[in-house]
N, C-alpha and C positions, 0 to 999 in steps of 0.2 A: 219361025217360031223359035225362042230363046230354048235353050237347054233347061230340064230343071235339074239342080241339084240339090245334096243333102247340106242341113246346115244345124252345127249345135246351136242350140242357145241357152243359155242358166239364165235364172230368175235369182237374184239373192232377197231375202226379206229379215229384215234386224228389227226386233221387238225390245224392251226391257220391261220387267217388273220387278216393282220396290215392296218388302215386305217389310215392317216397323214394328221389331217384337222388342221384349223387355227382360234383360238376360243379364248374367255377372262378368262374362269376358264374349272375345269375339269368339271365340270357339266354340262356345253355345247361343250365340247369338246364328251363328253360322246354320246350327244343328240344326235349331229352333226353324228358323227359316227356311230350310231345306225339309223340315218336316210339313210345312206348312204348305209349300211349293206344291210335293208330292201327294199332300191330301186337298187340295184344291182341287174338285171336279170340273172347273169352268178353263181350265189350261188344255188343249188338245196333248195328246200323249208326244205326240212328233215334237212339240217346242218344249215340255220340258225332260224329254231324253237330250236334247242338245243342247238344253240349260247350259249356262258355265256362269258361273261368281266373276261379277262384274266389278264392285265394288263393295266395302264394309265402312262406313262411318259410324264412329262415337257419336249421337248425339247430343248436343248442351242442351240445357234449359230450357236456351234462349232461341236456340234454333225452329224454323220450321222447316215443316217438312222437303228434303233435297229434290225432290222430283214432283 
């Protein structure tokens, strides 16, 4: 019979979500977002306490949506 031993293992899981608000600089685009994040009931509490600002683009015009 083999021995058993103990063994860690982690799970990691990396999500992202893009919110597309309409604001005058990043700083309230930022706000804006994070207030949006926070009253979204469909986010579990665990992913957005370990939220972090991934990225911020200006969008043009002409662009469509980055994600």
């Amino acid at each position: 019979m083999t021995d058993v031993k103990e063994w860690a293992v982690e799970f990691s899981s990396t999500t992202y979500r893009v919110f597309y608000v309409d604001a005058s600089t990043q700083d309230e685009a930022q706000a804006i977002a994070t207030e949006q994040l926070n009253d979204d009931g469909e986010i579990p509490t665990a992913w957005r306490e370990n939220a972090e600002l991934n990225h911020i683009k200006l969008m043009e015009s002409n662009d469509e949506n980055i994600y």
